[in-house]
PyMOL commands that place a pseudoatom at each C-alpha (Angstrom):
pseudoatom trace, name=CA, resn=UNK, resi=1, chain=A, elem=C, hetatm=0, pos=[-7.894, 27.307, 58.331]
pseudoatom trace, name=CA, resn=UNK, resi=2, chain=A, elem=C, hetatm=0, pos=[-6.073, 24.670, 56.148]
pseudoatom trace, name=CA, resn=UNK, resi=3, chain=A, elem=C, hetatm=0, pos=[-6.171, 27.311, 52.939]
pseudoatom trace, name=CA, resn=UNK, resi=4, chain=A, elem=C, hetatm=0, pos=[-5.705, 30.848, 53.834]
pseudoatom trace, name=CA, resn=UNK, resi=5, chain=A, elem=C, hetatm=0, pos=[-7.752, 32.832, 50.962]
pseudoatom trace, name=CA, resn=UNK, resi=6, chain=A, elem=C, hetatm=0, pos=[-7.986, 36.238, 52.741]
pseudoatom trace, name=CA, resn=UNK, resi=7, chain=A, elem=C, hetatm=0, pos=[-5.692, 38.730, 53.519]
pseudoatom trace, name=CA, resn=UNK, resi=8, chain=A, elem=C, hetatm=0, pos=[-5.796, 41.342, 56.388]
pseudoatom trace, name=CA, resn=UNK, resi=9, chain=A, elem=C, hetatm=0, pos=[-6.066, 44.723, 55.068]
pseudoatom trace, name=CA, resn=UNK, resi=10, chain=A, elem=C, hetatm=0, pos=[-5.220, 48.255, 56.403]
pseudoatom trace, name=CA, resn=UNK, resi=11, chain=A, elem=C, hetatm=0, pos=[-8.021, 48.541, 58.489]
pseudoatom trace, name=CA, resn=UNK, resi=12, chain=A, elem=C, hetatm=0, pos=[-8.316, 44.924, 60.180]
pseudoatom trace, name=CA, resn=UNK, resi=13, chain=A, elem=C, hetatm=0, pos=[-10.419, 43.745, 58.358]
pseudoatom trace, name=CA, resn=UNK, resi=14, chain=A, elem=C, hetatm=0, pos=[-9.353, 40.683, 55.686]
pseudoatom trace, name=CA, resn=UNK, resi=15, chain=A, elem=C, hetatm=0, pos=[-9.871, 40.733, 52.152]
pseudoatom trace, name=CA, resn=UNK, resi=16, chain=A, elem=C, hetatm=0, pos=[-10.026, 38.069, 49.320]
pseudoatom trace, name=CA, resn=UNK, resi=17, chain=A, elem=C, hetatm=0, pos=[-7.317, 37.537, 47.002]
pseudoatom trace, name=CA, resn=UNK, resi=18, chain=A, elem=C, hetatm=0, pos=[-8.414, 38.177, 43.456]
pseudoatom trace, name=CA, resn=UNK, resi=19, chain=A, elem=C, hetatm=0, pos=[-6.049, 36.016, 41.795]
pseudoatom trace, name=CA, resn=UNK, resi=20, chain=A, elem=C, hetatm=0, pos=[-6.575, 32.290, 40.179]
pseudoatom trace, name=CA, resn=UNK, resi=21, chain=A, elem=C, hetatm=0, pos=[-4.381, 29.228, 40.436]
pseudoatom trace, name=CA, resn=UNK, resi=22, chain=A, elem=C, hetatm=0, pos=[-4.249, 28.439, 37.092]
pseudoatom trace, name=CA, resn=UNK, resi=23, chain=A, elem=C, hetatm=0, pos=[-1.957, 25.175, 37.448]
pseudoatom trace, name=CA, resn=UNK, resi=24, chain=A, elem=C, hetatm=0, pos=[-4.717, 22.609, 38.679]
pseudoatom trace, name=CA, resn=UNK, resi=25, chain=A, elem=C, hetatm=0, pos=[-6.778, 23.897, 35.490]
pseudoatom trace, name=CA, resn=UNK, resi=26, chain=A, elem=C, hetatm=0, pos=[-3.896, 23.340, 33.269]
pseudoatom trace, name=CA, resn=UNK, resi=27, chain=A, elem=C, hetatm=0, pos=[-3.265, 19.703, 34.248]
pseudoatom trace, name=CA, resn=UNK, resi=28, chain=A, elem=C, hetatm=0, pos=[-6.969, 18.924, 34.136]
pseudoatom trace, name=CA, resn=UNK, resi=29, chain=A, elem=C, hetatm=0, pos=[-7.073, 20.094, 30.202]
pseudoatom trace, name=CA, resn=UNK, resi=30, chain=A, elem=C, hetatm=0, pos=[-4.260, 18.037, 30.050]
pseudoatom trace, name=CA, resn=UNK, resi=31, chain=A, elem=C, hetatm=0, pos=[-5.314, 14.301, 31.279]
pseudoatom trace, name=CA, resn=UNK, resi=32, chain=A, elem=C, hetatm=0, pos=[-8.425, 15.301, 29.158]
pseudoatom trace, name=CA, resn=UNK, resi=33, chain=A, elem=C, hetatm=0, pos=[-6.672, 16.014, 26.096]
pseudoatom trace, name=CA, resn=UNK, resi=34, chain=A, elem=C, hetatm=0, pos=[-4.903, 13.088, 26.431]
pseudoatom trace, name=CA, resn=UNK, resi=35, chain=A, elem=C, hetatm=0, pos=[-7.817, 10.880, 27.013]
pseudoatom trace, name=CA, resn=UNK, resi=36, chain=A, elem=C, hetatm=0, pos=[-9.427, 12.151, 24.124]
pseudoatom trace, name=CA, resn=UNK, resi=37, chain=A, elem=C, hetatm=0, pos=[-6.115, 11.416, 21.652]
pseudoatom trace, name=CA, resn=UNK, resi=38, chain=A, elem=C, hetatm=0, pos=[-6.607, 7.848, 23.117]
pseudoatom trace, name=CA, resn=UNK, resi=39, chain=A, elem=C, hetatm=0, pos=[-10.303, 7.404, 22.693]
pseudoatom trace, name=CA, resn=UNK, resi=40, chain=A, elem=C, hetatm=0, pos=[-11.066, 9.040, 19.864]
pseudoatom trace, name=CA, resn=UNK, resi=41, chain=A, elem=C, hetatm=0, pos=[-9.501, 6.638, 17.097]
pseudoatom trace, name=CA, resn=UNK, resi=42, chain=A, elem=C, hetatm=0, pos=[-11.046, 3.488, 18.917]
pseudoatom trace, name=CA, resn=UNK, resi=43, chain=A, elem=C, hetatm=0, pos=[-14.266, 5.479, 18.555]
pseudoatom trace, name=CA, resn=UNK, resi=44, chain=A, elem=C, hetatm=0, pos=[-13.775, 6.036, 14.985]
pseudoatom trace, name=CA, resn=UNK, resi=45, chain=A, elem=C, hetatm=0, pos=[-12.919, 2.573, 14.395]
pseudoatom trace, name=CA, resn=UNK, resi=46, chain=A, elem=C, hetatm=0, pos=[-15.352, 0.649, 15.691]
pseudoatom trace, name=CA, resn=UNK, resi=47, chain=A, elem=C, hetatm=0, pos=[-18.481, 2.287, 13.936]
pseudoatom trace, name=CA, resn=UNK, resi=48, chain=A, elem=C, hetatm=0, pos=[-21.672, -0.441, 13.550]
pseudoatom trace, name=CA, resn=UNK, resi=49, chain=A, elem=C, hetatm=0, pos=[-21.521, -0.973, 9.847]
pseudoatom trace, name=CA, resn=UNK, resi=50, chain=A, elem=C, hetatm=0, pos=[-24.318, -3.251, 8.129]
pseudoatom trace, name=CA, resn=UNK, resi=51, chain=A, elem=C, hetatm=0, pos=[-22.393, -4.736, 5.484]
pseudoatom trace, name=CA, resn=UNK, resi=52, chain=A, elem=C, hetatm=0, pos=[-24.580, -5.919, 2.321]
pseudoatom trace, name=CA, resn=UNK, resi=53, chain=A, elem=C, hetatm=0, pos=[-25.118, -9.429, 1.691]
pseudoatom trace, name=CA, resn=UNK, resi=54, chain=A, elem=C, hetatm=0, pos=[-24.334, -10.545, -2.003]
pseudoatom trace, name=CA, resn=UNK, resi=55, chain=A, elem=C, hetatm=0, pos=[-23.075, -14.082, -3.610]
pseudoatom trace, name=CA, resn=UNK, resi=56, chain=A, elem=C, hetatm=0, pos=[-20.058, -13.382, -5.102]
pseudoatom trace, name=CA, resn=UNK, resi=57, chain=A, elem=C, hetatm=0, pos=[-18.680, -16.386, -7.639]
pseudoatom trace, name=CA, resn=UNK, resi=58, chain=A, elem=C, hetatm=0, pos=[-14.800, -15.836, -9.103]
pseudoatom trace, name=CA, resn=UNK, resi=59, chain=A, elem=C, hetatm=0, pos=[-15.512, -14.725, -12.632]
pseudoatom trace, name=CA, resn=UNK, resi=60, chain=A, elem=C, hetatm=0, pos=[-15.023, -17.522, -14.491]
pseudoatom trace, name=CA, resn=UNK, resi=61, chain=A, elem=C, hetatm=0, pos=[-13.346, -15.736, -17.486]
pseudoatom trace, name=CA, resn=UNK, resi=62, chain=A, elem=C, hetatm=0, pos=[-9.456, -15.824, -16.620]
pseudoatom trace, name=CA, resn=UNK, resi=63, chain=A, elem=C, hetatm=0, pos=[-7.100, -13.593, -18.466]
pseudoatom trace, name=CA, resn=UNK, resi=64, chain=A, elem=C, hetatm=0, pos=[-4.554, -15.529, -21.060]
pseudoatom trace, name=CA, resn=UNK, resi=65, chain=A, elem=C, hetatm=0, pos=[-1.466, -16.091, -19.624]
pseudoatom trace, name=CA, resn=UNK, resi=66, chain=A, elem=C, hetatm=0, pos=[1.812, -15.082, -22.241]
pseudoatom trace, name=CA, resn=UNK, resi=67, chain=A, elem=C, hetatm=0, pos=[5.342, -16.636, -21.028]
pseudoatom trace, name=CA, resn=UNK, resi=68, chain=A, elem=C, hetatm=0, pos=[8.268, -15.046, -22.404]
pseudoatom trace, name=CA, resn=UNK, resi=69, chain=A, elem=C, hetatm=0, pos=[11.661, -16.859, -21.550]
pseudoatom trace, name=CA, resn=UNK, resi=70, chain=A, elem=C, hetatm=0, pos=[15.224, -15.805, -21.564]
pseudoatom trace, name=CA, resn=UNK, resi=71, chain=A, elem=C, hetatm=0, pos=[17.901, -18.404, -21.509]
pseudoatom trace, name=CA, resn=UNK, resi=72, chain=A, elem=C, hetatm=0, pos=[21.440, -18.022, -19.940]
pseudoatom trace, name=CA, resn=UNK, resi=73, chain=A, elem=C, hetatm=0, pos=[22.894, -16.617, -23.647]
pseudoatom trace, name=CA, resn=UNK, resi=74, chain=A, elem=C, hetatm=0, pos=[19.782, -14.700, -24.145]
pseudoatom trace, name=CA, resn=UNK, resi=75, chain=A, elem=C, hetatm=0, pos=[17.309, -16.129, -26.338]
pseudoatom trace, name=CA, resn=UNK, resi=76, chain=A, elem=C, hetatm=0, pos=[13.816, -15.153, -25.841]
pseudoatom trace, name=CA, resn=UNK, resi=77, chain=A, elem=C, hetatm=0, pos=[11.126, -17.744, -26.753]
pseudoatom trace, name=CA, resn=UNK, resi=78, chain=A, elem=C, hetatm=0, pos=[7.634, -17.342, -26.370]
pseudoatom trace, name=CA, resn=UNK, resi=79, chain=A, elem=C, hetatm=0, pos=[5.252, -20.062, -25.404]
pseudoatom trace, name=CA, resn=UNK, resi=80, chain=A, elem=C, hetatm=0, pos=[8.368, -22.445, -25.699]
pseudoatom trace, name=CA, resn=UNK, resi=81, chain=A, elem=C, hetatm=0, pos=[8.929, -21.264, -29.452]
pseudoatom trace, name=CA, resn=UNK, resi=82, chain=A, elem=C, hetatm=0, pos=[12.144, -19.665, -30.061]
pseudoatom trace, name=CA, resn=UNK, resi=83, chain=A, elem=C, hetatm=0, pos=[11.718, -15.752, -30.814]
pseudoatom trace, name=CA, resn=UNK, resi=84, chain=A, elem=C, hetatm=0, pos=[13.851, -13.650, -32.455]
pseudoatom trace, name=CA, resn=UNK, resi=85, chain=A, elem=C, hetatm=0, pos=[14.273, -10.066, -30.985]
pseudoatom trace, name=CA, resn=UNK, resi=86, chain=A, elem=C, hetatm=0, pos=[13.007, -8.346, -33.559]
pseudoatom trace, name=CA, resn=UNK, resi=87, chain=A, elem=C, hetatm=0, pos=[9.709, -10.226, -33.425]
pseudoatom trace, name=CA, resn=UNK, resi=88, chain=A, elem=C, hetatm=0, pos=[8.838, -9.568, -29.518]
pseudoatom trace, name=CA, resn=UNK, resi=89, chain=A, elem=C, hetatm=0, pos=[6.314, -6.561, -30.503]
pseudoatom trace, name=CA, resn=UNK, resi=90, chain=A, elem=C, hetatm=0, pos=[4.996, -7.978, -33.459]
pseudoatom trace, name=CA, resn=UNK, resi=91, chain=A, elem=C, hetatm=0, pos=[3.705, -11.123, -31.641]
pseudoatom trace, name=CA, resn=UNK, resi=92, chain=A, elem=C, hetatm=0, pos=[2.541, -9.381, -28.196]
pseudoatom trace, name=CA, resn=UNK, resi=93, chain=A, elem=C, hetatm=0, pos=[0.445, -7.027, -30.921]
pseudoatom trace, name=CA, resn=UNK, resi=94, chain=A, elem=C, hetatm=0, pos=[-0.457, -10.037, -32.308]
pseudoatom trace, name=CA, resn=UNK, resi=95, chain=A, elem=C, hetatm=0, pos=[-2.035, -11.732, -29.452]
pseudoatom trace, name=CA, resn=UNK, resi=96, chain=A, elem=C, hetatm=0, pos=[-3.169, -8.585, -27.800]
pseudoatom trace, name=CA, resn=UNK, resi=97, chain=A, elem=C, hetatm=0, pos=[-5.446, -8.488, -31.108]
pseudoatom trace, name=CA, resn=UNK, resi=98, chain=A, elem=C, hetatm=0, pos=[-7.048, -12.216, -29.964]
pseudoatom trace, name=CA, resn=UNK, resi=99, chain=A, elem=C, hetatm=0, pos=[-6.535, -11.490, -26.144]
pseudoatom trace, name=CA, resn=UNK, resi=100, chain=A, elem=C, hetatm=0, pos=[-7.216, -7.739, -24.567]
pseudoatom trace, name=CA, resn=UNK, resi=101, chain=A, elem=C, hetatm=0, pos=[-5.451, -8.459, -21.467]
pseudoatom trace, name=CA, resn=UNK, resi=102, chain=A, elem=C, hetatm=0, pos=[-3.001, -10.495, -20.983]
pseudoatom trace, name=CA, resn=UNK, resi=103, chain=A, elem=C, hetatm=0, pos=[-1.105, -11.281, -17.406]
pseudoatom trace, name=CA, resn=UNK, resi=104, chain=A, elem=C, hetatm=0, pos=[2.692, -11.526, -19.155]
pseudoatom trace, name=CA, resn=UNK, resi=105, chain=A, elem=C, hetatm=0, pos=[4.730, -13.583, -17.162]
pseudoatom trace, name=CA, resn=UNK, resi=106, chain=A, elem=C, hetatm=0, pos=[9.115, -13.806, -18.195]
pseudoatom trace, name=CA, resn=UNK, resi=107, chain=A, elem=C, hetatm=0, pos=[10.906, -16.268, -16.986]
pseudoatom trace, name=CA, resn=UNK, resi=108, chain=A, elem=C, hetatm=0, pos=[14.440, -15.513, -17.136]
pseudoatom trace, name=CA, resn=UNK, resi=109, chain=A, elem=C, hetatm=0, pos=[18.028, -17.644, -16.288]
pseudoatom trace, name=CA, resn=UNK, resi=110, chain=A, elem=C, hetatm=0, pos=[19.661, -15.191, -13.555]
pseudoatom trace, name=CA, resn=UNK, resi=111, chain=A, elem=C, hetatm=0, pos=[23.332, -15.334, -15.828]
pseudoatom trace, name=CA, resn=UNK, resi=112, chain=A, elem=C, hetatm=0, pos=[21.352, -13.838, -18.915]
pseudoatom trace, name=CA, resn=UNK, resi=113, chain=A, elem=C, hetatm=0, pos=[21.981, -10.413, -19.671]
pseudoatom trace, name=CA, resn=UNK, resi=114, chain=A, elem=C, hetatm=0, pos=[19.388, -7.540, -18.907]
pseudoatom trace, name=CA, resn=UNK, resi=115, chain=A, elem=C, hetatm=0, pos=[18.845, -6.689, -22.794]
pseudoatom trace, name=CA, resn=UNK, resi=116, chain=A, elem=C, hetatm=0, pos=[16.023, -9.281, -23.543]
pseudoatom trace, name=CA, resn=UNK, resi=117, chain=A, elem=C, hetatm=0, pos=[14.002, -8.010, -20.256]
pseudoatom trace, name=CA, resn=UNK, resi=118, chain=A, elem=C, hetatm=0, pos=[14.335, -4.138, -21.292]
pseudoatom trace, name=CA, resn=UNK, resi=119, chain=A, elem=C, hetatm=0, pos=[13.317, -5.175, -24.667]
pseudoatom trace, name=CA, resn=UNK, resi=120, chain=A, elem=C, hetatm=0, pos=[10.186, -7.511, -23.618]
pseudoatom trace, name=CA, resn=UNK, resi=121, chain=A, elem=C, hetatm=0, pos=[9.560, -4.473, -20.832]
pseudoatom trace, name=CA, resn=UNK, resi=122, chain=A, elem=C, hetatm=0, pos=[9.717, -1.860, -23.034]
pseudoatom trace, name=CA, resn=UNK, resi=123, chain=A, elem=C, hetatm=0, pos=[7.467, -3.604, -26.054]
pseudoatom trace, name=CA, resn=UNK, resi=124, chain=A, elem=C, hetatm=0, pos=[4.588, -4.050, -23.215]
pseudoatom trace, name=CA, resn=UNK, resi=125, chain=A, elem=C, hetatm=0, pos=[5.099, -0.830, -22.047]
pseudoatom trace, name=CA, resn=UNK, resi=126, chain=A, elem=C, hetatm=0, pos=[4.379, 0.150, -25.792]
pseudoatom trace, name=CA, resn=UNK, resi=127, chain=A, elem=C, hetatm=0, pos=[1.745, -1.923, -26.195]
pseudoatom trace, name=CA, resn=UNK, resi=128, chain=A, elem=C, hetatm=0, pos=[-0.091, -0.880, -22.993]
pseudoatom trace, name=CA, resn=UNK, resi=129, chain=A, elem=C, hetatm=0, pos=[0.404, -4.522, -20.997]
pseudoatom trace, name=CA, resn=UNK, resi=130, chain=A, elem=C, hetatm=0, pos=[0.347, -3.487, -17.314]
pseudoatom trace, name=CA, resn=UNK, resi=131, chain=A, elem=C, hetatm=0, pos=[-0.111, -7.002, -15.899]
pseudoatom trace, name=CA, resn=UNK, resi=132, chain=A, elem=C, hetatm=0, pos=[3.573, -8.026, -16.201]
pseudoatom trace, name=CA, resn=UNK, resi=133, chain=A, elem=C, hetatm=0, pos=[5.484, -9.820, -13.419]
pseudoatom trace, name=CA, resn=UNK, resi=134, chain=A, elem=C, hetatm=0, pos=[8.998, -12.231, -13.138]
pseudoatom trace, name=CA, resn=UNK, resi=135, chain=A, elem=C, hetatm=0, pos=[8.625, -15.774, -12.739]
pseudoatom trace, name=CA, resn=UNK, resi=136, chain=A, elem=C, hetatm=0, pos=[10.891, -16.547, -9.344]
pseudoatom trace, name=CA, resn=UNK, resi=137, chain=A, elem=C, hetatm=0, pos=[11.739, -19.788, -7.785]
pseudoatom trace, name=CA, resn=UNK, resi=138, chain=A, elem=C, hetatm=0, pos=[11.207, -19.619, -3.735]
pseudoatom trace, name=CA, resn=UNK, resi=139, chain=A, elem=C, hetatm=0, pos=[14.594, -19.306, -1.813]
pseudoatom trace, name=CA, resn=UNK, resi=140, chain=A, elem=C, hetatm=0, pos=[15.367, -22.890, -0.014]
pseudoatom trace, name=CA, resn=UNK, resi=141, chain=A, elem=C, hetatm=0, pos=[14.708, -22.958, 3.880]
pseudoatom trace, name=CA, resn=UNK, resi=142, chain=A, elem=C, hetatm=0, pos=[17.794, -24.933, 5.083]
for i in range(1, 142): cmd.bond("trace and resi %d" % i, "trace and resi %d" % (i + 1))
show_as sticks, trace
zoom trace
C-alpha cells in the first residue's frame, strides 16, 4: 500500500491512526485566500451601472475675472489701474458687491517682494474669495 494509514496493534490486528494532516488543508485556504484578494476588487469594479442620459450645456454665466498685478518694486494695480495698498480691500469689497464670485487671478514679477501677495491673500481671505490662483508663464522646453 502506497499510504500506510493503519497501525498494527497489540493483538495483530491494525488500527487507524486518529490524527489529521493538517498541512494540505492549510495551503488550500491559502491559494483560496489569495485568489479571493485578487478577484474580489475586479469584481467590485466592474459592476453594470446604467448611467442616466441628460444634455448637459456649460452654463453660460461665467464668473468675473479680477487681475491684481505686482510689479518688480511692488506696485499692485488692479485691472491695469495703479492701486495703492491701502485700497486692495476696499475695491475687492467693492466689486464683490457687483460680482458674488469672483475667480481672482495675481500676476506677479518673480523679483517683487512677498508683501503685496500676503496683503492681496489676506484681503480675499477676509473677504471670503476662495477662487484665487497665480498667473504663471509655462517653463520653455529646450
Amino acid at each position: 500500500m502506497a499510504m500506510n494509514n493503519l497501525l498494527e496493534g497489540e493483538d495483530g490486528e491494525d488500527s487507524v491512526i486518529a490524527t489529521i494532516n493538517t498541512t494540505p488543508l492549510v495551503d488550500v485556504m491559502l491559494v483560496l485566500l489569495i485568489i479571493f484578494l485578487i478577484t474580489i476588487p475586479v469584481v467590485i469594479h466592474t459592476v453594470p451601472v446604467k448611467l442616466p442620459h441628460e444634455n448637459s450645456q456649460p452654463d453660460p454665466a461665467r464668473p468675473h475675472t479680477l487681475h491684481l498685478s505686482v510689479d518688480q518694486s511692488g506696485q499692485l494695480y488692479l485691472e491695469q489701474q495703479a492701486l495703492p495698498p491701502e485700497q486692495v480691500r476696499p475695491q475687492l469689497a467693492r466689486v464683490l458687491q457687483d460680482n458674488p464670485h469672483p475667480i481672482v487671478q495675481i500676476r506677479g514679477d518673480y523679483r517683487a517682494h512677498f508683501k503685496p501677495f500676503a496683503l492681496i491673500l489676506h484681503a480675499c481671505k477676509d473677504l471670503g474669495l476662495s477662487q484665487v490662483s497665480f498667473v504663471t508663464e509655462p517653463t520653455p522646453t529646450p
